[in-house]
Every structure is written in structure tokens, then in C-alpha cells.
GUMIMAR-18724 format. One record per residue (C-alpha): residue number from 1; residue in one letter; x, y, z. Coordinates in steps of 0.05 Angstrom, whole numbers. Each point is the difference from the previous one (the first is absolute). Layout:
<pt pos="NUM" code="A" u="X" v="Y" w="Z"/>
...
***
This chain:
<pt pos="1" code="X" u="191" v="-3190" w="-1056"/>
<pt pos="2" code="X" u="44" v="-6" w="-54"/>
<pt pos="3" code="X" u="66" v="66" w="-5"/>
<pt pos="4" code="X" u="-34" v="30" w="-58"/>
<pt pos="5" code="X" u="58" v="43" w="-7"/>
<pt pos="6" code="X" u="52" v="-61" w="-16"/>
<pt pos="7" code="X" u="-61" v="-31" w="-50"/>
<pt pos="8" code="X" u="3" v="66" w="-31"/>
<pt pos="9" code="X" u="75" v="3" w="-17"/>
<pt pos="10" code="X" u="-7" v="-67" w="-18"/>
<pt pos="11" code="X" u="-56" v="9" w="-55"/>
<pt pos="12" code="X" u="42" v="64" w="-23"/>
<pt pos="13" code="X" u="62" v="-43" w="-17"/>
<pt pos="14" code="X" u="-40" v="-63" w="-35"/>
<pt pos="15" code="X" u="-29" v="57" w="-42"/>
<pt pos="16" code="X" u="60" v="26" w="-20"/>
<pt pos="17" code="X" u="21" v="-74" w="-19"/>
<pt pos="18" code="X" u="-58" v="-8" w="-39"/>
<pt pos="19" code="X" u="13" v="61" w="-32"/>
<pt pos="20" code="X" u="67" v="-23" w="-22"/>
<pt pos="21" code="X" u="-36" v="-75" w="-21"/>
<pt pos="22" code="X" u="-53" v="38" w="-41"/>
<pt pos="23" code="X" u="68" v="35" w="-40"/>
<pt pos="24" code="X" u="28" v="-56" w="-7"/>
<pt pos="25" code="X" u="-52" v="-36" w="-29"/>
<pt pos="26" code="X" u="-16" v="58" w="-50"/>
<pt pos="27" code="X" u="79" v="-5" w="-25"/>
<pt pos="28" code="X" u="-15" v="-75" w="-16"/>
<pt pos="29" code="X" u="-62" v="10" w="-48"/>
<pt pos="30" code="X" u="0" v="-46" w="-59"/>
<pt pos="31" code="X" u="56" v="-44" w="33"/>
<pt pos="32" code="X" u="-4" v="-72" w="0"/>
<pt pos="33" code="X" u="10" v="-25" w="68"/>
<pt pos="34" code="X" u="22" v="-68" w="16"/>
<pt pos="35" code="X" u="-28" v="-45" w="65"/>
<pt pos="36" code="X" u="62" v="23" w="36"/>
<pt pos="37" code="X" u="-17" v="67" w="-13"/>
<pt pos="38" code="X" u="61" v="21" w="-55"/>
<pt pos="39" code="X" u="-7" v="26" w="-61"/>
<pt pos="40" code="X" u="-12" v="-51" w="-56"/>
<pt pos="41" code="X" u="71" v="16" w="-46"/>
<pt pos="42" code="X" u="34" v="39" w="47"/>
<pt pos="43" code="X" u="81" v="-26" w="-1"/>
<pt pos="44" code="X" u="10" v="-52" w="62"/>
<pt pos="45" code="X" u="38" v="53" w="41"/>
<pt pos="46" code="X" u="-61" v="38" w="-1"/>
<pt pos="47" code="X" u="-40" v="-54" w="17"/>
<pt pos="48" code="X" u="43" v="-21" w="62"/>
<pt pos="49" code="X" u="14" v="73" w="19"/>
<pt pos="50" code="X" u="-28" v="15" w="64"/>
<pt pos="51" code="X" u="-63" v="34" w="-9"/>
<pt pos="52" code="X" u="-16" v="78" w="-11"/>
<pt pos="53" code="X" u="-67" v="20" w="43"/>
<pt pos="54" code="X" u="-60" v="-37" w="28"/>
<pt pos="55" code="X" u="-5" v="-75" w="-41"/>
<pt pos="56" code="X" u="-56" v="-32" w="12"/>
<pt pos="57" code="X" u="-40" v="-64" w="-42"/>
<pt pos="58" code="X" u="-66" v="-3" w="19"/>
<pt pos="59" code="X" u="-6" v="-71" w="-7"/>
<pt pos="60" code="X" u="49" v="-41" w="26"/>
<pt pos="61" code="X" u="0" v="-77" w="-15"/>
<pt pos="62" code="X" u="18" v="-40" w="73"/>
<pt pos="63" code="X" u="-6" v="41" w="71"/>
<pt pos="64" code="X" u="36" v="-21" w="63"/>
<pt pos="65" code="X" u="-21" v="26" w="63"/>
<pt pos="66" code="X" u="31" v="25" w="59"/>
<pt pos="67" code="X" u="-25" v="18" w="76"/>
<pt pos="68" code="X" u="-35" v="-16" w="64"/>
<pt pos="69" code="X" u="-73" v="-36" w="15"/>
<pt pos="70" code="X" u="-41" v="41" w="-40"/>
<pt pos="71" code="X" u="35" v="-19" w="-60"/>
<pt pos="72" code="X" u="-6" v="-77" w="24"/>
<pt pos="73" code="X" u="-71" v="10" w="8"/>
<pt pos="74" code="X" u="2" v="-11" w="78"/>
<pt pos="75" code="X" u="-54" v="-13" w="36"/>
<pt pos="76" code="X" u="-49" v="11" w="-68"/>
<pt pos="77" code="X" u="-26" v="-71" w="-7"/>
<pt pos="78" code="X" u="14" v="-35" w="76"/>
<pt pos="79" code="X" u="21" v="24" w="66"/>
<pt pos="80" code="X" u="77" v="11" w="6"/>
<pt pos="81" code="X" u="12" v="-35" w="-63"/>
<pt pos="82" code="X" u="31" v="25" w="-72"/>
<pt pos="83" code="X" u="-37" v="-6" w="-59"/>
<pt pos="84" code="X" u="32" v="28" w="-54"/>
<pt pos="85" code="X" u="-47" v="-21" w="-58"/>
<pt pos="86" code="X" u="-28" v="68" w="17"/>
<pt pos="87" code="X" u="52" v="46" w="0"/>
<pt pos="88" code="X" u="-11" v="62" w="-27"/>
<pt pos="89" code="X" u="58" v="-11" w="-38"/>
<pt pos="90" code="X" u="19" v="-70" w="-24"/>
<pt pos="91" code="X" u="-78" v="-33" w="28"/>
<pt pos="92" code="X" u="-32" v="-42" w="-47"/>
<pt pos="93" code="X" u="-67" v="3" w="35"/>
<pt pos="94" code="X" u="-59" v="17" w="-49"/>
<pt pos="95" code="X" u="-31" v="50" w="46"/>
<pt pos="96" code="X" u="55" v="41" w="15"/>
<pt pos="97" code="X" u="32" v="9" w="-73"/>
<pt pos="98" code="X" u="77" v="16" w="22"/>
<pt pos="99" code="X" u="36" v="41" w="-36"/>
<pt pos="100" code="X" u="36" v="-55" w="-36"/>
<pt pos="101" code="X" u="-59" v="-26" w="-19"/>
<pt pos="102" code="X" u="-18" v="68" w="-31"/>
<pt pos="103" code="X" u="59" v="5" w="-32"/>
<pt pos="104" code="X" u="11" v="-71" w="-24"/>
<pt pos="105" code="X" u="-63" v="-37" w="2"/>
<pt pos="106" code="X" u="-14" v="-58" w="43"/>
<pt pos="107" code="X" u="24" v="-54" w="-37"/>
<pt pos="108" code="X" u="71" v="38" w="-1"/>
<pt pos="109" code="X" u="-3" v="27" w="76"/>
<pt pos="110" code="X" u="22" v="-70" w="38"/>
<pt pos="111" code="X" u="51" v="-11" w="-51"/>
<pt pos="112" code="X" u="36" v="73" w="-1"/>
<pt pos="113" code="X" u="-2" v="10" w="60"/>
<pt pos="114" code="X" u="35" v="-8" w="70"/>
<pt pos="115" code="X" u="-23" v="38" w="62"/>
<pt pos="116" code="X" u="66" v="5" w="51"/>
<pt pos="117" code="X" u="-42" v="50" w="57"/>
<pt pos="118" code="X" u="10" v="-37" w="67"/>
<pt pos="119" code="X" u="-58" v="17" w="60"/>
<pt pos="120" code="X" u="38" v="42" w="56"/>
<pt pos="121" code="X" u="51" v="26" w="-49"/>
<pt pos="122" code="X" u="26" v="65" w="10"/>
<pt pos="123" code="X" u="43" v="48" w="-43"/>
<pt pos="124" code="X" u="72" v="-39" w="28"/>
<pt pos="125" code="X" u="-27" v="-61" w="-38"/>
<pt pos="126" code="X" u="-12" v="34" w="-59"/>
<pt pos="127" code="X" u="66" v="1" w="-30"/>
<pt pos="128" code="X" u="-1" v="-84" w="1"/>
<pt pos="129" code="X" u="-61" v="0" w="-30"/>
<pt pos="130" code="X" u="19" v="39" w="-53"/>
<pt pos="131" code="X" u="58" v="-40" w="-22"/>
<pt pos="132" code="X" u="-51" v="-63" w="-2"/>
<pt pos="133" code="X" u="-35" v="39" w="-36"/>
<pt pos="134" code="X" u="54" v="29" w="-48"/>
<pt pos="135" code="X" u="15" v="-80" w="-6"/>
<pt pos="136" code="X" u="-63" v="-14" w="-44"/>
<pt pos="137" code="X" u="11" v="48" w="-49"/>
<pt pos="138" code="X" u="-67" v="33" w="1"/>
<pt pos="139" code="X" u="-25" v="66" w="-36"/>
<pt pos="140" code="X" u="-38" v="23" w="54"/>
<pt pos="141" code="X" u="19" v="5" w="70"/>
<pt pos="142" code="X" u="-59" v="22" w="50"/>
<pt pos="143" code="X" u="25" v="27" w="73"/>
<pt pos="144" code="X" u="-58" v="15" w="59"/>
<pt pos="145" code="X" u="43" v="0" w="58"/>
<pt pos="146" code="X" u="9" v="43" w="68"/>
<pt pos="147" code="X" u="-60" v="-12" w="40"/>
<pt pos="148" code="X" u="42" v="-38" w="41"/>
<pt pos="149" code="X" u="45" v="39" w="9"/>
<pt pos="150" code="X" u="-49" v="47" w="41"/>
<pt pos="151" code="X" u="-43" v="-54" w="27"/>
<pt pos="152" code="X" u="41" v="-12" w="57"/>
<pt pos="153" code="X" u="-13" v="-21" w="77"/>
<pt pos="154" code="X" u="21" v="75" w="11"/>
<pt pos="155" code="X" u="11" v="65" w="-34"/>
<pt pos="156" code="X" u="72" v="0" w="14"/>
<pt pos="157" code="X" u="4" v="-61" w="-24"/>
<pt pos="158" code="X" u="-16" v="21" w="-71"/>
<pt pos="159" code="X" u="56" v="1" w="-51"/>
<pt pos="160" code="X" u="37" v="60" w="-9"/>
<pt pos="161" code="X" u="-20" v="42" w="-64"/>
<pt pos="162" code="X" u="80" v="4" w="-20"/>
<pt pos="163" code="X" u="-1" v="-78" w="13"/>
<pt pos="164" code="X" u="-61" v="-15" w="-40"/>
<pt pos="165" code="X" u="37" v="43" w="-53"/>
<pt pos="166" code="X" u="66" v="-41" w="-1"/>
<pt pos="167" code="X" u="-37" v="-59" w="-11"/>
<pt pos="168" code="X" u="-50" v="25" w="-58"/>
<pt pos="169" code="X" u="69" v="25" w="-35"/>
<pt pos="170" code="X" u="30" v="-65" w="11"/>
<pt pos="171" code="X" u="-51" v="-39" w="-24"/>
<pt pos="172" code="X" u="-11" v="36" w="-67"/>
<pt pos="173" code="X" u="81" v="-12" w="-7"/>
<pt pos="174" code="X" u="-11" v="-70" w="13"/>
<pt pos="175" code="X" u="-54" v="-13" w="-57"/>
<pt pos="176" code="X" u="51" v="50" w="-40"/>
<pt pos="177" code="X" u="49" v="-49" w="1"/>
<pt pos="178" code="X" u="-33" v="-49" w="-22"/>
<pt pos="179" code="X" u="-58" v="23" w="-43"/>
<pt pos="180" code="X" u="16" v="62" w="-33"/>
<pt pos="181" code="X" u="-55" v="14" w="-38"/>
<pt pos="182" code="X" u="-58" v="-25" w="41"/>
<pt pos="183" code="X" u="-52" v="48" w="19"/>
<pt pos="184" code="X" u="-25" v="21" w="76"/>
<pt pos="185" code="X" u="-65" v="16" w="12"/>
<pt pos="186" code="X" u="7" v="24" w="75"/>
<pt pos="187" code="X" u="-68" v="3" w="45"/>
<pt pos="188" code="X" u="-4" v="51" w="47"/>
<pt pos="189" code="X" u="-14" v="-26" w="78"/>
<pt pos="190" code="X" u="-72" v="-2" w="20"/>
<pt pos="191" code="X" u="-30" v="51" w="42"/>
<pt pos="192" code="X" u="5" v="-41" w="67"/>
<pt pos="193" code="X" u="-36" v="48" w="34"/>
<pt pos="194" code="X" u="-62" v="-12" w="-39"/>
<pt pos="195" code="X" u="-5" v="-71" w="-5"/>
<pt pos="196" code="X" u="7" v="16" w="88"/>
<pt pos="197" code="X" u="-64" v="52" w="-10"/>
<pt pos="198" code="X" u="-39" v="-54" w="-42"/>
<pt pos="199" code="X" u="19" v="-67" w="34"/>
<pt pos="200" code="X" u="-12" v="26" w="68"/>
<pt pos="201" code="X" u="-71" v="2" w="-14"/>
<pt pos="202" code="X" u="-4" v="-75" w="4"/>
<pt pos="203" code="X" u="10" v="-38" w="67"/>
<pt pos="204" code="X" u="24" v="-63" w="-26"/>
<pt pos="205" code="X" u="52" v="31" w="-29"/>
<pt pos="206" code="X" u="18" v="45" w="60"/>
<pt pos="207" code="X" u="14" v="-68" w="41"/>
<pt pos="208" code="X" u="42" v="-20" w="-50"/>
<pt pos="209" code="X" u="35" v="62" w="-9"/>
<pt pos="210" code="X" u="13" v="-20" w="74"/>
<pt pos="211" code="X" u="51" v="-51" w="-20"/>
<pt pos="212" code="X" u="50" v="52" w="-14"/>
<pt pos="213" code="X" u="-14" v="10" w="-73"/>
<pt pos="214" code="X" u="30" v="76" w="-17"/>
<pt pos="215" code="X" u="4" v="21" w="73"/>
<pt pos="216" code="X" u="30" v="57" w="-12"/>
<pt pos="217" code="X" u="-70" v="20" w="-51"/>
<pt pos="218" code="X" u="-51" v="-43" w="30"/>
<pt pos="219" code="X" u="16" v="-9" w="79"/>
<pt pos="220" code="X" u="-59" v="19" w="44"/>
<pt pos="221" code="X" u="-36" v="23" w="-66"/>
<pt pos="222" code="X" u="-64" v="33" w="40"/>
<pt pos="223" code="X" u="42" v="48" w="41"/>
<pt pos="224" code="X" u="3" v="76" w="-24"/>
<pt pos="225" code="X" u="40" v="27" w="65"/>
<pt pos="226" code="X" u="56" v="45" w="-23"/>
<pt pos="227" code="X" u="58" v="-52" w="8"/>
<pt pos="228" code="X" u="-35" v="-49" w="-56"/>
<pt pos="229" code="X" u="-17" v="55" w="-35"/>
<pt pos="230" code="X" u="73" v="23" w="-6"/>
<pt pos="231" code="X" u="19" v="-77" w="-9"/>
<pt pos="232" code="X" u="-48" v="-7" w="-67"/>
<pt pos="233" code="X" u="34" v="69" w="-26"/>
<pt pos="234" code="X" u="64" v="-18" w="1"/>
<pt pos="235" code="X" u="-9" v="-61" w="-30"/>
<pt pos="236" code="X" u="-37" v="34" w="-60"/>
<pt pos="237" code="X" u="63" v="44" w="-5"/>
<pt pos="238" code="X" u="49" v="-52" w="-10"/>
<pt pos="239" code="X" u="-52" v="-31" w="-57"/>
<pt pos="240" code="X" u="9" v="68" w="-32"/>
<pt pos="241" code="X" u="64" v="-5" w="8"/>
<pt pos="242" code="X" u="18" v="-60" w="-26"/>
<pt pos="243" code="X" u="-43" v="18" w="-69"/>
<pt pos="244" code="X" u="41" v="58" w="-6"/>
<pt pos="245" code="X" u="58" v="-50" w="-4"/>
<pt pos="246" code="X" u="-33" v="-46" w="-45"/>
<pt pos="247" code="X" u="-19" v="63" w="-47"/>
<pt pos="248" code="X" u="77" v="29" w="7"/>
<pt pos="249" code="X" u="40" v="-58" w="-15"/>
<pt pos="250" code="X" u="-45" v="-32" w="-52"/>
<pt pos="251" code="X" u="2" v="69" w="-41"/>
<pt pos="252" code="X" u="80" v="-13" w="-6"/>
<pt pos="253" code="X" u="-14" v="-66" w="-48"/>
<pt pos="254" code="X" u="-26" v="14" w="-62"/>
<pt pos="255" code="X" u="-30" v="-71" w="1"/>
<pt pos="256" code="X" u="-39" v="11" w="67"/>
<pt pos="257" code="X" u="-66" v="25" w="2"/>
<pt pos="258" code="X" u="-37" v="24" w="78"/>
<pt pos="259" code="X" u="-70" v="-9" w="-3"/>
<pt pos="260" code="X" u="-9" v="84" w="30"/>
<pt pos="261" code="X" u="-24" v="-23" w="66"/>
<pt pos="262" code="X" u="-63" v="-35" w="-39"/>
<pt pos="263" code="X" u="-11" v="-54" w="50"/>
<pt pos="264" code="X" u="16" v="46" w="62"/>
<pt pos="265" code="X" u="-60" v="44" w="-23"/>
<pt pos="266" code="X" u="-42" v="-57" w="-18"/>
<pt pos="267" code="X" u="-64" v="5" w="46"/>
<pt pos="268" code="X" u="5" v="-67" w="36"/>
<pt pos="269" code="X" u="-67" v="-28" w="39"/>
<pt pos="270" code="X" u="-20" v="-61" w="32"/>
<pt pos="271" code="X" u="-24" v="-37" w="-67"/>
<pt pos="272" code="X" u="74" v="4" w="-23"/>
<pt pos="273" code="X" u="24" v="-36" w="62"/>
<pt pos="274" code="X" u="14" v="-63" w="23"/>
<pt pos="275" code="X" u="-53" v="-36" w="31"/>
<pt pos="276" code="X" u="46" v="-33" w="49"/>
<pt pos="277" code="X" u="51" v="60" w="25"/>
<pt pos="278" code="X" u="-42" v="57" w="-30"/>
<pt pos="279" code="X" u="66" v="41" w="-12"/>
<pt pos="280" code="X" u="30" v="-39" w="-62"/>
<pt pos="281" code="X" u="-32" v="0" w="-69"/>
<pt pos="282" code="X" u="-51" v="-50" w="-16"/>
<pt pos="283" code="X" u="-10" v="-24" w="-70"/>
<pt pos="284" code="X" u="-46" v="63" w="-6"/>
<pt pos="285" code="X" u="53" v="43" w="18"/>
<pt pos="286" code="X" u="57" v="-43" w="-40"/>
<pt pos="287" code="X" u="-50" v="9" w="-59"/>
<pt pos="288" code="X" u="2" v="80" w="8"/>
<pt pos="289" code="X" u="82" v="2" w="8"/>
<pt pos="290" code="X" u="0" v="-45" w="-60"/>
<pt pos="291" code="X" u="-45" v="62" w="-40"/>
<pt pos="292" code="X" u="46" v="54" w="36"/>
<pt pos="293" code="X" u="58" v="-36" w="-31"/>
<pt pos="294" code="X" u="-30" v="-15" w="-65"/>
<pt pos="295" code="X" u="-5" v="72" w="-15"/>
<pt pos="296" code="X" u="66" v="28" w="20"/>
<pt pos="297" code="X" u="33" v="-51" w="-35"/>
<pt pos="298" code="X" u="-43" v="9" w="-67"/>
<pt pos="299" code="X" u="-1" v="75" w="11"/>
<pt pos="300" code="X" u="41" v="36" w="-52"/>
<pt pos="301" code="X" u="27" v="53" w="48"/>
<pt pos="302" code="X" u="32" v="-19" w="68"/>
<pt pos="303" code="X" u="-58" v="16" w="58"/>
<pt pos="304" code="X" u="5" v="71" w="17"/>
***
């Protein structure tokens, strides 16, 4: 089960952010805010001064996304294939409604935006990525990465938490570099252990499981002896682990905003999964990260 403990600290310090947002926002009454978030007649110093507390614009006008498979739709619409028209985040497909089209309509989603996730990404890649990214001058970036970087053929292969930290720092310099002002809207990693629990259940996916998807998760997925046991736990540690990361270094940018572990709590089951590999989304469970993101990024405060 999930270190409650870590979740706990975590919610404590988004509410404390949101506590400073909510401020913030009260100093501003009867402002008139410009798209890039500024103050309509403040001098240009002040409008290119770097800024003071949580900015955020809750609807951004072109989103570029960055990640692994679930971002490119993997396995959703075919068997080992992309499909990235249903993205939870850039998708055009009617049924799932992707955050950009949420945010920008469908006619406007293809056009504005550019989804730069790569299937079997981990958090190393990220930084290249981001400067792609960075390149297309977008007002939204959206990051779901680090499932990877625990589904490994072993749980010492998993990436180190102070590794998977280097990289997340470097990639938000990256996009810093070259887009200033965009926004990040920062998904935490799915509860792997879950989608284990609910996928397991189904025996085609169990034999394909058996092709060495997530081994260090999924491997011999019916036995409870104390080894696998052990194996499944300290895999759902480093998950916590790496959300903790996410949450710490996305609260340094003013411009980033973590989604307060939304999508590690969501309650996965089998209707959300893939019909092929029964462990990534399927346009059911695209559809429902596309709500999860929809309301963080809408949402006033920051997710506490």
C-alpha cells in the first residue's frame, strides 16, 4: 500500500502553497490581467520581472506534451502500437475529450498542439524532450513521466530517486531556457501497483504481461509468497518516491503546477485498461486522466 506518511507531508506542503496562491490572488482583486498573466499597465520592468508567488492562467492557448506511452496513447487503440489521437493530453479523439480539447476546443486542439512523450521514456529523456518542447513555444507544457523508471526487469534496476531528481531539475531548466513563461502541469505517476491488483484478474493479459512488460510490477503476477510480496512493495515505494520529487521540485517554479498525487489516487479498474496489455490506459482510462487534468488545471487553487 501506498507510505501514507510521505502522502501526508506531501498534502501538508501543497496546502500551504495554496494557501499562499489563495493570498495572492486576494492582493490582485480588481486587476486587469493580461494572457500572459501581467498586470494590464504595469511599467515593462514589471512585466518582465520574474514573478512574485504562484502564477498561474487557467486557460492556456497551445499545449505541448511531454512523457512516456501513456501520454502516446500506447497500446489504447491496437496492440503495441501508438495512437496519440487519444492522449489524454494533446488526443483529438471525440470520446476521450483531452485536455486540450477542453481547454481549446476541437477545432483548435490539432493545430496548437504537439505531443513530444516517447513510449519507454524514462526521466533521463526528459530533459530532450523538454527542449523540443520549449522549441514550439507553447503555453502549456503537460509532463506524466516515471513509470519507467520503476518498471524495470528488476528492482535494482529502477532509477535511483537522487537520479530521477537530477533529471526532473534538468528538464524544467531546459524548457527555462527556452520558454520562460510556459506553464507545467506535472502528472503524478500512476499507482502501478493497482493497475497489477486489477489487470491480474484477466488471463489474457497475464500472458502478456509474460512478455516482460513491468517485470519488476507484474512478473509472476498470481504469486503472494513473501519474496513477490516484498518485490511489489518496493516498487510502490520508489512510485512514492518519485511523486515526492515531482511535488518538491515543481513547488520551486512559480509556473509549475503538480497535480497532488490526483492520478496516483485515482481508483483504476479493468474498464480503464487496455484491452490488449490490460496495464496501460485505454481510451476509457485516457478519458478519466483527461477529467483529472481538466480540473487541476482549471482549479483556482493548486491541488492540495
Amino acid at each position: 500500500m501506498p507510505d501514507r506518511s510521505v502522502r501526508h507531508r506531501s498534502r501538508t506542503a501543497l496546502a500551504g502553497l495554496a494557501a499562499l496562491a489563495f493570498a495572492g490572488a486576494a492582493a490582485l482583486t480588481g486587476c486587469d490581467a493580461g494572457h500572459d498573466g501581467t498586470t494590464k499597465g504595469s511599467s515593462p520592468a514589471e512585466r518582465h520581472a520574474p514573478a512574485a508567488g504562484l502564477v498561474w492562467n487557467p486557460s492556456p492557448g497551445s499545449i505541448a506534451a511531454v512523457g512516456d506511452s501513456i501520454t502516446r496513447g500506447f497500446d489504447a487503440c491496437s496492440v503495441l502500437a501508438d495512437c496519440p489521437e487519444v492522449s489524454w493530453s494533446t488526443g483529438t479523439d471525440s470520446a476521450v475529450r483531452s485536455l486540450a480539447v477542453r481547454l481549446l476546443g476541437a477545432s483548435r486542439a490539432a493545430d496548437h498542439t504537439w505531443n513530444h512523450a516517447e513510449t519507454g521514456a524514462r526521466m533521463a529523456q526528459l530533459p530532450e524532450q523538454m527542449a523540443a518542447a520549449a522549441d514550439e513555444g507553447p503555453d502549456l507544457v503537460t509532463v506524466m513521466i516515471g513509470a519507467n523508471d520503476a518498471c524495470r526487469d528488476s528492482v535494482r534496476a529502477m532509477t535511483p530517486v537522487d537520479d530521477f531528481r537530477a533529471s526532473f531539475e534538468a528538464s524544467m531548466r531546459r524548457l527555462r531556457s527556452g520558454a520562460p513563461k510556459a506553464q507545467v502541469y506535472v502528472s503524478s505517476v500512476p499507482d502501478l501497483k493497482r493497475l497489477w491488483s486489477q489487470g491480474r484478474g484477466n488471463q489474457l493479459g497475464k500472458q502478456i504481461w509474460k512478455l516482460g512488460l513491468c517485470k519488476s510490477m507484474l512478473s509472476d503476477a498470481d504469486d503472494m509468497g513473501a519474496a513477490a510480496v516484498a518485490r511489489r512493495a518496493a516498487v510502490q515505494e520508489r512510485v512514492v518516491a518519485y511523486n515526492e520529487v515531482l511535488r518538491e521540485v515543481c513547488a520551486k517554479d512559480s509556473r509549475c503546477r503538480y497535480d497532488g498525487g490526483a492520478v496516483f489516487d485515482y481508483r483504476f479498474t479493468g474498464k480503464q485498461l487496455s484491452q490488449w496489455d490490460w496495464f496501460h490506459p485505454g481510451r476509457n482510462g485516457q478519458a478519466r486522466l483527461a477529467e483529472i487534468a481538466y480540473r487541476n488545471v482549471t482549479a483556482v487553487r493548486p491541488p492540495a
